[in-house]
C-alpha positions as CSV (number, residue, x, y, z in Angstrom):
1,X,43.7,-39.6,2.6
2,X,40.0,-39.1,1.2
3,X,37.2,-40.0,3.7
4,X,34.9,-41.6,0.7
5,X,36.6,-43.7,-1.7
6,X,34.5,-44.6,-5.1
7,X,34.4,-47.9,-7.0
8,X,32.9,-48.1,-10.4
9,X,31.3,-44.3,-9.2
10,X,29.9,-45.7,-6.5
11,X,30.9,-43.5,-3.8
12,X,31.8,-45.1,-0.2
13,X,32.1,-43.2,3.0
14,X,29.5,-42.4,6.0
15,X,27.3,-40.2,3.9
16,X,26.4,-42.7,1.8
17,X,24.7,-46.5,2.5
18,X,27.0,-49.2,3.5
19,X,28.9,-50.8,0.6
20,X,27.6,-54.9,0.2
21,X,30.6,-56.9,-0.8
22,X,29.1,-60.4,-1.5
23,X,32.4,-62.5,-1.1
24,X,32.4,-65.8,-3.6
25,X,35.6,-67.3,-2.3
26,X,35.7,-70.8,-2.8
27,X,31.8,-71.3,-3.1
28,X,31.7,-71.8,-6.6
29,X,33.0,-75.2,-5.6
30,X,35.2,-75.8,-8.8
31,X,32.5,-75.4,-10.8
32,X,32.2,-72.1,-13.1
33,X,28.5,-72.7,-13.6
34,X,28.3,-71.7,-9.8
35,X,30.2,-68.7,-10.0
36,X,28.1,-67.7,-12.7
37,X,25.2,-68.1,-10.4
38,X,26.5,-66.3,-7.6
39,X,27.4,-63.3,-9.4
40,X,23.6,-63.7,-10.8
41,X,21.9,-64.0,-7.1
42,X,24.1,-60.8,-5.3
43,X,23.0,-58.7,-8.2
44,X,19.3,-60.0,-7.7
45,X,20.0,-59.7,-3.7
46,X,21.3,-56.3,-4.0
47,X,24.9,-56.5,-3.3
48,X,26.8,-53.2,-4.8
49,X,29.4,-56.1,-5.4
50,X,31.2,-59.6,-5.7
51,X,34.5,-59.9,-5.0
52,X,36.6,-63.4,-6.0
53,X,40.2,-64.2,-4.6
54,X,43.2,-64.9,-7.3
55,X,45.9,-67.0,-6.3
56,X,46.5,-70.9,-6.9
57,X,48.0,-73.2,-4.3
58,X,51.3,-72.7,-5.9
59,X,51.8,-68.8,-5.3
60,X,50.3,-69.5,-1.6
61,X,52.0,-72.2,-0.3
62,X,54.4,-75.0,-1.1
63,X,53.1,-78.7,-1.7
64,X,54.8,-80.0,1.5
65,X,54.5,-82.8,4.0
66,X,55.9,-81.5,6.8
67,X,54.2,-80.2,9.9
68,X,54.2,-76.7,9.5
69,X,52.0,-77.2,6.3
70,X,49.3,-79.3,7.9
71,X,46.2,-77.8,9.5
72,X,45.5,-79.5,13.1
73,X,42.3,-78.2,13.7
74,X,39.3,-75.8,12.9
75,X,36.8,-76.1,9.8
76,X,39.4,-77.8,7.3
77,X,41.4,-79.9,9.8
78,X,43.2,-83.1,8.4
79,X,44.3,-81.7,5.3
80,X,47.7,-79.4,4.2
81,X,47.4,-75.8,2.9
82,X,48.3,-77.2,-0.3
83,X,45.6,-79.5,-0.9
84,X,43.1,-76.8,0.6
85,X,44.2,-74.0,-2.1
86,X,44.5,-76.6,-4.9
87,X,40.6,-77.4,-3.8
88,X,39.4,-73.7,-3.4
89,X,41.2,-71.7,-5.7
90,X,39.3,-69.9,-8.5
91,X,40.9,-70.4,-12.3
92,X,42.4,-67.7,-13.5
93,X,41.1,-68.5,-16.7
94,X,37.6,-68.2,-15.2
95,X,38.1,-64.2,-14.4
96,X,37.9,-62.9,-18.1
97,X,34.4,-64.9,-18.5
98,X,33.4,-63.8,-14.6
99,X,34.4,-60.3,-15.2
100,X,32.5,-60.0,-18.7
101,X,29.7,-61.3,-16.7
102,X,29.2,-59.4,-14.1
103,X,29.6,-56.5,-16.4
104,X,26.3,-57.5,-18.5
105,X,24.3,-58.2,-14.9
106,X,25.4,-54.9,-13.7
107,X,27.3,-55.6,-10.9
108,X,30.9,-54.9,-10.1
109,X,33.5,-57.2,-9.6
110,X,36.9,-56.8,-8.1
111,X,39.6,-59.3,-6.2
112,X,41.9,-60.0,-3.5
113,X,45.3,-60.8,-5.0
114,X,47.8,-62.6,-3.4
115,X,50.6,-62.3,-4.7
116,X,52.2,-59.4,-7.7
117,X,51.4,-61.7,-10.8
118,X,47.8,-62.3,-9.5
119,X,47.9,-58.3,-9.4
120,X,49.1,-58.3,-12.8
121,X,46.4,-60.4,-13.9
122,X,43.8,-58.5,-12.6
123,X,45.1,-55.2,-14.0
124,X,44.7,-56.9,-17.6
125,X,41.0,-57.4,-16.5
126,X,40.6,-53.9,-15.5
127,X,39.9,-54.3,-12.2
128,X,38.2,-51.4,-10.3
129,X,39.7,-52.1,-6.8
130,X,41.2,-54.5,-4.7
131,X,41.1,-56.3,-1.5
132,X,43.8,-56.9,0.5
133,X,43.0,-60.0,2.6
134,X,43.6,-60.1,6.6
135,X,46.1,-62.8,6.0
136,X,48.1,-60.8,3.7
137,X,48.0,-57.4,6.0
138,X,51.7,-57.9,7.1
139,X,52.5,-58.9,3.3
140,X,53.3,-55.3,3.1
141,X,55.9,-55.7,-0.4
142,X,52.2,-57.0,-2.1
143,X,50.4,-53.8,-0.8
144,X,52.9,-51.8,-1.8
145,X,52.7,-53.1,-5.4
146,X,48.6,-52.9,-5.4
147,X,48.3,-49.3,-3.8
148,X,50.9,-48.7,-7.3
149,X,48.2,-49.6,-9.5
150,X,46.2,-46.0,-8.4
151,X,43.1,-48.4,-7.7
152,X,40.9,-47.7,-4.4
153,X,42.3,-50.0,-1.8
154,X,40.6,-52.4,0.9
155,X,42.8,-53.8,3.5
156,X,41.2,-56.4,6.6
157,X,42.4,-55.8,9.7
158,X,41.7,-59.7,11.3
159,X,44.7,-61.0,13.4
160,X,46.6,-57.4,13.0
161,X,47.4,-55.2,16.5
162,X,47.1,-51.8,15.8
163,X,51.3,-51.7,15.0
164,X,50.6,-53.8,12.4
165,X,47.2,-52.1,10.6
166,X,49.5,-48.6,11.5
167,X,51.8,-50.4,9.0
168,X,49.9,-51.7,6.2
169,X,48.4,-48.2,6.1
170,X,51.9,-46.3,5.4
171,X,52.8,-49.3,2.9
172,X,49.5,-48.2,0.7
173,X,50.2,-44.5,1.3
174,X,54.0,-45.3,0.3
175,X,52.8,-46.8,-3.0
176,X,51.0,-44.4,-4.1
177,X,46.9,-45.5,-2.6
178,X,44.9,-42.2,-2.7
179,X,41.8,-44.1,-1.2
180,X,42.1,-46.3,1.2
181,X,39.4,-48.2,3.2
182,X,39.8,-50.7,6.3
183,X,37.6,-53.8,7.2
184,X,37.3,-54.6,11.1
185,X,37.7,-58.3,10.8
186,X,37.9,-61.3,13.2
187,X,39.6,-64.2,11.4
188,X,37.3,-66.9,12.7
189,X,35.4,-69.4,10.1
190,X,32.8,-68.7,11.8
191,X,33.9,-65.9,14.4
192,X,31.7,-65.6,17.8
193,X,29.4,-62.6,18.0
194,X,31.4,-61.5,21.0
195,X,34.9,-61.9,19.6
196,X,33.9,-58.5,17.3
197,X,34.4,-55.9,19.6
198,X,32.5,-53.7,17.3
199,X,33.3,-50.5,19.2
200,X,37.0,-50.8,17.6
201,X,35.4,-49.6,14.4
202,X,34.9,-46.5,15.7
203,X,38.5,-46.1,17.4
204,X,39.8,-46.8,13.6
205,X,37.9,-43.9,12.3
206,X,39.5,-41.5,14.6
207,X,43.1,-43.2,14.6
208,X,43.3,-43.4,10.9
209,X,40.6,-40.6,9.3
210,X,39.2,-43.0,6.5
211,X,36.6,-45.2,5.5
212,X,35.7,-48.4,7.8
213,X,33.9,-51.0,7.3
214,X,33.0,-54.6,8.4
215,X,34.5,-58.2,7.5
216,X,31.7,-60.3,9.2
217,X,32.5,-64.3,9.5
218,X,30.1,-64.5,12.0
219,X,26.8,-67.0,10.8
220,X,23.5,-64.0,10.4
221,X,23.6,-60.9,10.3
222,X,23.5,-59.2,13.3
223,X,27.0,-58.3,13.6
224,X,27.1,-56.9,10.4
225,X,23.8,-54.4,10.9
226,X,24.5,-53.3,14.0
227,X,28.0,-52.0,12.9
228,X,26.3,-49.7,10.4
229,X,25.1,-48.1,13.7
230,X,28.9,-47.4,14.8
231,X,30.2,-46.6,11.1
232,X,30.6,-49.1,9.6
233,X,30.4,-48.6,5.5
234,X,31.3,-51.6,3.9
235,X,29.9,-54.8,4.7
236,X,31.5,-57.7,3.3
237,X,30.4,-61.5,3.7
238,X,30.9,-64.7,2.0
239,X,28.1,-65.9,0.6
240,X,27.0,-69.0,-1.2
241,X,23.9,-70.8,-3.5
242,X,23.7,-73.2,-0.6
243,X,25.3,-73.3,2.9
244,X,25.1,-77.0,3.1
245,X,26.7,-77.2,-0.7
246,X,30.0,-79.0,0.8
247,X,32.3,-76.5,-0.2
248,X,35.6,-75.2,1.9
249,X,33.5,-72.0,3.1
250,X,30.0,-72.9,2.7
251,X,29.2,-74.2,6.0
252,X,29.9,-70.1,7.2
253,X,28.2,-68.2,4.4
254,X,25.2,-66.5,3.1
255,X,21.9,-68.3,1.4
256,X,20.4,-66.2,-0.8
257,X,17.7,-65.1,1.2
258,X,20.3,-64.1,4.2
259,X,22.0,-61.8,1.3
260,X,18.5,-59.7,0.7
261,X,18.3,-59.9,4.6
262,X,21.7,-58.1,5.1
263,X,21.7,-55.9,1.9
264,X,17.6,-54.4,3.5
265,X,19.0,-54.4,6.6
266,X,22.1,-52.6,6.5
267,X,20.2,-49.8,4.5
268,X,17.9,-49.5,6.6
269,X,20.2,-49.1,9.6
270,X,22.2,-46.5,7.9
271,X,18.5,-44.5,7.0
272,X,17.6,-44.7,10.7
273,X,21.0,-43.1,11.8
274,X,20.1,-39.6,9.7
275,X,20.8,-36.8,12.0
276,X,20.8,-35.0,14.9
277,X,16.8,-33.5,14.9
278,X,14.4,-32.8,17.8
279,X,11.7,-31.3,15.3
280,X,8.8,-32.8,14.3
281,X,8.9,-35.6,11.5
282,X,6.8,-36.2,8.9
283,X,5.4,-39.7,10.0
284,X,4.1,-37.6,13.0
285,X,2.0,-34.8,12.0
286,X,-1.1,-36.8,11.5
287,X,-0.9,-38.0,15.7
288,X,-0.3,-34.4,16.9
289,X,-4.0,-34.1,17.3
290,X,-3.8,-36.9,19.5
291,X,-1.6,-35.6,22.0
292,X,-3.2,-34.5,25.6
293,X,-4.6,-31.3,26.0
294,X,-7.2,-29.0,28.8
295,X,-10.6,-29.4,28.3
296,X,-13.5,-28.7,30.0
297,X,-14.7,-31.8,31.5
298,X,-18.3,-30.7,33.2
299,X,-20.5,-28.0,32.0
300,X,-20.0,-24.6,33.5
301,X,-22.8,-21.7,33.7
302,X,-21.5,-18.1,33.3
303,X,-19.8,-16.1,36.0
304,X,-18.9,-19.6,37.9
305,X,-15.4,-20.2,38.9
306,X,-13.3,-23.2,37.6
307,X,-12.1,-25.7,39.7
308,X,-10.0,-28.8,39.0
309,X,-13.2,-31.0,38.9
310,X,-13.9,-28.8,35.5
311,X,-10.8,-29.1,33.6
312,X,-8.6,-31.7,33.4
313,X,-5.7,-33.1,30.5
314,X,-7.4,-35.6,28.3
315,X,-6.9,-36.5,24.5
316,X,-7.1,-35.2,22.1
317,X,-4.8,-32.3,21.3
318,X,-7.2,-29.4,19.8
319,X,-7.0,-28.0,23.7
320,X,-3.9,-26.0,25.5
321,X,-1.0,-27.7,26.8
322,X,-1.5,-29.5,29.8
323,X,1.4,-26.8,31.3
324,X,-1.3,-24.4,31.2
325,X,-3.4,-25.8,33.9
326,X,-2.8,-23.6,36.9
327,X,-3.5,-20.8,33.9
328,X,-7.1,-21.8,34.0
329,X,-8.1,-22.7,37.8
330,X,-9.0,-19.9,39.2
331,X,-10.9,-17.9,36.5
332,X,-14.4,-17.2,36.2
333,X,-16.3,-18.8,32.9
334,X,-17.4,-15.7,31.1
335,X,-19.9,-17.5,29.5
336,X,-22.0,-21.0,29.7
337,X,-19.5,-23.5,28.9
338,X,-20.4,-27.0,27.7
339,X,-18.5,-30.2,28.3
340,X,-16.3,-31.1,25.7
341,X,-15.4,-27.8,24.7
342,X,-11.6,-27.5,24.6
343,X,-9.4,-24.8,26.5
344,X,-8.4,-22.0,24.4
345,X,-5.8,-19.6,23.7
346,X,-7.8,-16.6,25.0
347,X,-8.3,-18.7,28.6
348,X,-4.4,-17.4,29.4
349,X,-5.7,-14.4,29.7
């Protein structure tokens, strides 16, 4: 498989910045006005895109009482799967208006499917790529039946061993996905800081030879920069108009202003990485002069000898290399000598 994949001709790979995915999710809060908005602010914030999840509660889950179906704990304790989906999920007639959308803002848009008749739907849309979410990495029938669309694939890795990512990868190959990317994830809402292990990004670069990237659930964005710094280059994170907006996953997403933050800051991590280079950089020419260098430090009459107490390494840098000292002591000043005067060239002779 390719080490870059491309989404709407945006190529992805370590030779180019990290891919922002701004994830809606459920933070349009059943409102479509929202998702409007938040397709509006990542464009604004920089995001290369937003990403939406198609499912309803009925091709997740079953509407069920029984205790496998409740949710004992964590951010959305107290309620069933079902009446969690029902709440979050995004209408599917919302993705025709969302798509058109974020096509006149300029932004790409793309989904996680969850099951073959979401898929279906977003291949009527046109879809550039999908997502395959962590929870859905052993679904391996579903990937199968993306990676047969030919669209660039993104699988998240949270909760899988490496067994399990090993076989999520040959179901996309299987189907037919020529470009594949993984997301390092931790399935926490929020995750820890320290449950990352961010170094694992690196062993999934030489273990599988593709792109990888970052699912961050982690509440800023230090996580997410610093794995630009081991690889990383995708960077996806839920994001929201307001973290305190009441909605299933505002509590662990993005403001606005944290968007900017993390769309600057990965770029600039990934522009400080450049390459190996020991030469001189630009920013630096103008303080060469400013370097230490020999110069004479008292003035000297001609035919005297120099000493230490004459020369000594000083800023600025218009002088010889401090290296060159023992070069000098010793000599005899063929000429009057003023203080000030740097050590030249000729002196090493």
């Amino acid at each position: 498989m390719s080490k870059t994949i491309t989404i709407n001709q945006r190529q992805i790979g370590a030779m180019f910045p990290p891919y922002v995915i701004a994830e809606m999710s459920a933070n349009h809060n059943g409102d479509i006005r929202n998702a409007y908005k938040i397709i509006e602010m990542a464009k604004k914030k920089g995001a290369d895109a937003v990403k939406m999840q198609t499912y309803t509660a009925d091709t997740l889950t079953i509407d069920s009482g029984l205790p496998d179906f409740q949710l004992l704990d964590g951010l959305w304790a107290g309620r069933s799967l079902y009446e969690l989906y029902e709440e979050a999920y995004t209408p599917w007639d919302w993705h025709k208006p969302l798509f058109d959308y974020a096509k006149q803002v300029g932004i790409t848009i793309f989904s996680s499917p969850f099951d073959n008749t979401a898929v279906d739907l977003l291949e009527d849309l046109n879809a550039p790529a999908y997502k395959i979410a962590s929870f859905e990495a052993v679904d391996l029938p579903l990937i199968k039946y993306v990676a047969q669309t030919g669209k660039p694939m993104i699988i998240s890795t949270g909760m899988a061993d490496a067994q399990e990512i090993e076989e999520a990868v040959d179901a996309a190959r299987e189907g037919g996905c020529k470009e594949l990317a993984l997301l390092h994830c931790v399935s926490g809402y929020p995750a820890p800081a320290e449950d990352y292990n961010l170094k694992t990004i690196t062993d999934m670069q030489s273990r599988f030879g593709f792109p990888v990237g970052l699912s961050d659930h982690t509440l800023d964005n230090t996580t997410a920069i610093t794995s630009v710094a081991l690889g990383a280059c995708v960077i996806e994170k839920h994001v929201t108009l307001d973290r305190n907006g009441g909605g299933p996953d505002d509590s662990f997403s993005l403001e606005p202003q944290d968007l900017e933050a993390l769309c600057d800051g990965a770029k600039t991590a990934w522009q400080a990485l450049g390459k190996v280079d020991y030469g001189r950089k630009s920013s630096e020419v103008s303080n060469v002069k400013f370097r230490r260098s020999l110069y004479f430090v008292k003035n000297i009459k001609a035919g005297e000898m120099i000493t230490n107490e004459h020369v000594k390494s000083i800023r600025p840098g218009f002088g010889l290399a401090p290296k060159y000292l023992n070069n000098i002591i010793g000599k005899t000043a063929p000429a009057d000598i003023e203080r000030g005067t740097p050590v030249m060239t000729d002196w090493q002779s």
